[in-house]
N, C-alpha and C positions, 0 to 999 in steps of 0.2 A: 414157362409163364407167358412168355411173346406169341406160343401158341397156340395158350387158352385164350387168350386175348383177340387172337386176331379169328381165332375159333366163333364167340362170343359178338365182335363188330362185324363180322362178313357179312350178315343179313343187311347191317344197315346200311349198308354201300347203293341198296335199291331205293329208289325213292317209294314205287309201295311201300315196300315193309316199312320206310318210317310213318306213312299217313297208317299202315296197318294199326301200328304201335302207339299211335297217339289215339287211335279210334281206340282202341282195346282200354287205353287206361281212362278216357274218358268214362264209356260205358261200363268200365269196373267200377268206376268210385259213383258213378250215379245210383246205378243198383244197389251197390252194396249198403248206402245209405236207405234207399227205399226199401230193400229186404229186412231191416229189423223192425219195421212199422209194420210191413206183411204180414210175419213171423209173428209178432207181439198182437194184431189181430186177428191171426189165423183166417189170412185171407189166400191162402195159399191159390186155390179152387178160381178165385177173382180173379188171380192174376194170369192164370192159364186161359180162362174165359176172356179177357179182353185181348191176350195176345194172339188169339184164333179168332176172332172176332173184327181185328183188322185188315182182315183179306179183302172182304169184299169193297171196303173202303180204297184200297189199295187202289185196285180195278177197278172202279168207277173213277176213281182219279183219275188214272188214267185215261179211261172215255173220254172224261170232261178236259182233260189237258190242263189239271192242274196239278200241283205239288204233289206227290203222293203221300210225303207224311201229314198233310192236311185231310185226306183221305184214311190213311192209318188214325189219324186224331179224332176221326167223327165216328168212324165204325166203332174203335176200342170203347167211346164215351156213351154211343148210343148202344151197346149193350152191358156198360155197365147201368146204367138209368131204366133199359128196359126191365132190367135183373128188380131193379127194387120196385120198381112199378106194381111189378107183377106179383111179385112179395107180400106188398104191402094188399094187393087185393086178391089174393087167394089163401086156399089152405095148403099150397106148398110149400115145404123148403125150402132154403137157398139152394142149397145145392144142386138140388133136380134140375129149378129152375136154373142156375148156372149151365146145369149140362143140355138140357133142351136149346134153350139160347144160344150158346157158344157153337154146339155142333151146326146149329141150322144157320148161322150165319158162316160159318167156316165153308158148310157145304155150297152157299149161295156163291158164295166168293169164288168156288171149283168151278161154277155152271159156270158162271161169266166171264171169268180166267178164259174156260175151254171155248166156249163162243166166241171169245173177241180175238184169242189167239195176241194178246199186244208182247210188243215186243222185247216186252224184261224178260228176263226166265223164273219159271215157279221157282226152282229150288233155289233162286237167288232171296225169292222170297221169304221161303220156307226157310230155309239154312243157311242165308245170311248170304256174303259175300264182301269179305271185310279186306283181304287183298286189294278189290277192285275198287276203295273208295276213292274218288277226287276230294281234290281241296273245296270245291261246295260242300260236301257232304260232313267236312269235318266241320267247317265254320256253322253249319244247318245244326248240329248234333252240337256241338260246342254252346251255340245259344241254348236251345231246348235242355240240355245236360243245366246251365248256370241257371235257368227259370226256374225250374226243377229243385233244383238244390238252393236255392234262392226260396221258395214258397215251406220249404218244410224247415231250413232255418230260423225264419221269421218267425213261425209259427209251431216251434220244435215242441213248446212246453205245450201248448194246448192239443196236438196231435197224442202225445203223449199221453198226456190223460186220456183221449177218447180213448186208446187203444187198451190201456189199462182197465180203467171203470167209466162205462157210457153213462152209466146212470148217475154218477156221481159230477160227473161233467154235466152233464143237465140239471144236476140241480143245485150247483154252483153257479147256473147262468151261463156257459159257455155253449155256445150257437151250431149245436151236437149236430145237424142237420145240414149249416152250411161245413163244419168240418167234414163231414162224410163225402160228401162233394168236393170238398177241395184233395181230397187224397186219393176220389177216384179222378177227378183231373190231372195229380202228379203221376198216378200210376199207367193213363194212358200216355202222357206225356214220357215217360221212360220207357215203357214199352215202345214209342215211335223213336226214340231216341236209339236204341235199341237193336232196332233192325236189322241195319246195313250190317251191324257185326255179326249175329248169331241167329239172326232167323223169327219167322213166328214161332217155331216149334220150340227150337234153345232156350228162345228168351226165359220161359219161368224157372228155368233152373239159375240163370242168371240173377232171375229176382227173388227165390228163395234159398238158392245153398249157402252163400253168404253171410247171411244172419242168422239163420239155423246154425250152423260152424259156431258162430259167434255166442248163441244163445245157450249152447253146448261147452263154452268155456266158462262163462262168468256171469254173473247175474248182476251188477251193474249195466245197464244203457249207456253211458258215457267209453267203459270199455269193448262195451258191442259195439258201439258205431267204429271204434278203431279198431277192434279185431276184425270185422265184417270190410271195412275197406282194403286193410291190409292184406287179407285173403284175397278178396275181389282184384284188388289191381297185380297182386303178386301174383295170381293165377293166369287173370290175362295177358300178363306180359309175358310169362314163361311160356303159355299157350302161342302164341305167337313165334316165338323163337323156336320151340322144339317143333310144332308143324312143318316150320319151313325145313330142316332139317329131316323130318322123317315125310315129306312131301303128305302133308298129311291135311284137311280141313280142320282150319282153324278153329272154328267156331265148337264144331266137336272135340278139339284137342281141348280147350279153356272150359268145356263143359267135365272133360273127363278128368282133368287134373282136380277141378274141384269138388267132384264126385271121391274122387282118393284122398282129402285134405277132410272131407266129410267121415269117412269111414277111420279115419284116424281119429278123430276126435272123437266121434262117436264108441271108438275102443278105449281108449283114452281118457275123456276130459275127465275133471274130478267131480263132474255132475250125473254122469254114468257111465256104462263099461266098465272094461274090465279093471280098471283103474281104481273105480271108486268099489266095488267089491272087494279089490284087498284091502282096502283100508275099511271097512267094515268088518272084514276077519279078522285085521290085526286088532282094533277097537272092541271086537265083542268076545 
């Protein structure tokens, strides 16, 4: 038992791995809240488009010598806005538009990256780099994480319904137009919050396996928001631990473990798979 224990606390003797460990659970419980709002409007497609979408913001921050999640915050926002823009005055779909958008800003962010050559590295970018955080980075993300989760509690009932029935929210008077807005504001807001641990690429598996898990056990929202956290932060903290252990990336480990907690439920839960088949055998 003294040495599963000392098996178990050996990582935390580093000071990374504990700013790792507090970033991981941070950005688990953030997400995992924002993933069943996702999930619930099937905005899965959005949340991949703004998390490629803050490259080039990134890099221009950079240029400018400012913040770069303030950069991450403008690019993710000004292509979610462009998205409905373009929506609302064409005969396209979301979705195209989502992939036209998202790709050509992702690719702008590549030119300017390889032009300016600055000195973060892509793949810290791209795939995060959640070892390497400083204590700025936690208190930065720490804020952003409590605003975050701060704007969809306050407003948990009315997001709710939008996600549900838009129309029925509109015609109860609730202000369907700024809620649309305020949820792409939280999701570039977790997406930048987001980064330093898992990447532009990771991040949407971050912000949808979560609640899809969750939405695959229960059909309650009160229980989604607690199975979706519970996965989220139990995944990233195990994520964390067994990396260091099999010297492995992080960001990738907490991606995979929740990819396998996915496919469990998805065999599994009593809302489909193979679970819910035999009790349809034994019922019929």
């Amino acid at each position: 038992m003294a040495e599963l224990f000392e098996y178990l606390t050996e990582p935390m003797q580093y000071a990374f791995m504990q700013r790792a460990l507090l970033m991981a659970i941070l950005v688990g419980l953030v997400c995992a809240v924002f993933s069943c709002f996702l999930v619930l409007k099937g905005w899965s497609l959005m949340g991949d488009a703004v998390s490629h979408a803050v490259l080039p913001g990134i890099v221009i921050a950079y240029i400018l010598a400012i913040p770069l999640s303030i950069g991450a915050f403008i690019g993710g926002l000004f292509c979610a806005v462009a998205t409905g823009y373009v929506k609302d005055n064409s005969r396209l779909k979301e979705d195209a538009i989502m992939g036209i958008i998202f790709s050509g800003m992702f690719a702008l962010g590549l030119v300017i990256y390889l032009k300016v050559q600055p000195e973060i590295h892509l793949d810290h970018i791209l795939f995060g780099n959640i070892l390497g955080v400083q204590a700025a980075d936690l208190w930065e993300t720490g804020i952003i994480c409590a605003a975050t989760l701060g704007l969809i509690v306050v407003r948990r009932h009315d997001l709710l319904l939008y996600c549900f029935d838009q129309a029925y929210a509109r015609a109860i008077g609730l202000p369907v137009k700024l809620i649309h807005y305020a949820l792409l504001v939280a999701l570039s807001l977790t997406i930048v919050a987001s980064l330093k641990a898992v990447g532009v690429i990771l991040v949407i598996a971050m912000l949808i396996a979560p609640g899809a898990i969750a939405y695959l056990l229960t059909n309650r929202f009160s229980h989604m928001l607690l199975i979706s956290s519970v996965v989220a932060v139990g995944s990233s903290v195990a994520g964390v631990f067994v990396s260091f252990y099999l010297d492995a990336d992080t960001g990738a480990t907490i991606i995979l473990i929740q990819t396998f907690i996915f496919i469990l439920a998805f065999l599994f839960a009593p809302t489909s798979g193979i679970l819910r088949k035999k009790i349809v055998s034994q019922n019929s």
